[in-house]
Structure formats: C-alpha cells, structure tokens
N, C-alpha and C positions, 0 to 999 in steps of 0.2 A: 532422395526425393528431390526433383525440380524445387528453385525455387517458387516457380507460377504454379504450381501441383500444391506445394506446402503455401502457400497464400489463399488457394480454392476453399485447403480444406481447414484452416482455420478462422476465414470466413463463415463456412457451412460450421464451425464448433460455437462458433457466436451467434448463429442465430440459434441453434437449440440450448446455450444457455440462457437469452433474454426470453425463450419460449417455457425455459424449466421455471422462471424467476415469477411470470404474471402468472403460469398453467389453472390456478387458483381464480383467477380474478375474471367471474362469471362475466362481465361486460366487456371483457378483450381475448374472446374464442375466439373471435375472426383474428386477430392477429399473434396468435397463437400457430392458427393454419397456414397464414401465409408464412411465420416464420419456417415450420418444418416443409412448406414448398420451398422455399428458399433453399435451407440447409441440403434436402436431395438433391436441387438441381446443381447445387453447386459442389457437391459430392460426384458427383455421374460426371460434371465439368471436368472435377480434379482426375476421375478415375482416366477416361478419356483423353486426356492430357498426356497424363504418363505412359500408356499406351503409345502415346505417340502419333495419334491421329486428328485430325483439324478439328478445331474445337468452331460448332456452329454458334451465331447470335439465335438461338432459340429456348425458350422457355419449357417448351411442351414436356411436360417427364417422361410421358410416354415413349416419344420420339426419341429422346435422348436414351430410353430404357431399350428401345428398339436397338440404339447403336450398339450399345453395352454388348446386348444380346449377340451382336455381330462378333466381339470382339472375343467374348466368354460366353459358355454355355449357365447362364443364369435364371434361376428361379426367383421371382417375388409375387406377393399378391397385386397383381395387377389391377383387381379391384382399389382395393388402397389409395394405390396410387393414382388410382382414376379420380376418385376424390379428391384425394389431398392437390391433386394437378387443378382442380376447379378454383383454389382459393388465391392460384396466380391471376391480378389483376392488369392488364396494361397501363391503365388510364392513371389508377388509382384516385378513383372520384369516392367521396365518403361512402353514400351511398349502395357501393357496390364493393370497398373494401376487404375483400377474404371470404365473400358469401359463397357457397357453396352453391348445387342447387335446388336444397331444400331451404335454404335461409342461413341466418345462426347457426355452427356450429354447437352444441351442447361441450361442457366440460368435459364431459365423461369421451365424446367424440373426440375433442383435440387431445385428450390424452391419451388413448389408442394410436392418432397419429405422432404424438412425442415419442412413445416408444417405438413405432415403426423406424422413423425416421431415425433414432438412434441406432437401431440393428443394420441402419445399412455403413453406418458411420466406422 
C-alpha cells in the first residue's frame, strides 16, 4: 500500500476511534457524525488513491461514492450516506457544527452511523 493510501486510511481509523470513545456522550452526537463523515470520506480518498486516479479537493460522499462506483461495481446504502454526508460542515461555525437536517443527531442515530462507517473501513 502507498504511503499517501496508508496515511488516508489511518487517518479515517482515528476518527472512528475518537467517535467510538465519546459514542456515549449524548451532548457530542454531532461530532460523533462529523467524525464518521470524516473517516468515509477519507476512506473513499484512500481507496481512490490506490486505484490510481486523481484524487479531487471535495467533500461530498456521494460524489466521491459516484467515483468509487466508476471504478468498482459497488453497493451501499446510499440513504446513509446521504445523511451522514449532511454533518460535513465547511464553515464550521458552532452553531451549525454536525447538524443534520433534522437537528441533533440522537445517540441511537450516530451509532447506526459508527457501525456504517466501520463496514466500509
């Protein structure tokens, strides 16, 4: 494995362990969500990398899921990932931190996404 490949993806194993450590801690759902946004998109990075095709400055999971798709014939809940893709923030203003677009993530929700997030790792 590349070095810049094995860098992605043990970036992407550090954010879903600081997400396994608070999962518990009803007042940090939202950053719970942005960690397993992180860890996919930086997984889909890694994968994308070693494939050997240019790696874009984009966030979007979907888009990134798009490329995937190009490259392997791949199945995921693209629902999921529709969500979990909401809690990438650009700004990152307190405010708007990891919200979804129903609010707050619940516990029971970001842990749904921890295990997502984990299967694709």
């Amino acid at each position: 494995m590349k070095k810049l490949v094995s860098d992605w993806v043990l970036s992407a194993e550090k954010d879903i362990k600081n997400a396994s450590i608070i999962i518990e801690e009803e007042d940090l759902t939202t950053i719970v969500a942005f960690h397993c946004q992180q860890a996919i998109e930086k997984y889909f990075k890694a994968y994308i990398l070693e494939k050997g095709k240019p790696l874009l400055k984009i966030h979007d999971l979907l888009k990134l899921y798009g490329i995937i798709k190009e490259i392997k014939d791949l199945e995921m809940d693209e629902d999921i990932l529709s969500i979990i893709n909401e809690a990438y923030i650009e700004d990152r203003y307190p405010g708007e931190f990891g919200l979804l677009p129903d609010g707050t993530p619940s516990t029971e929700q970001v842990k749904s996404f921890l295990e997502f997030t984990k299967s694709i790792g």
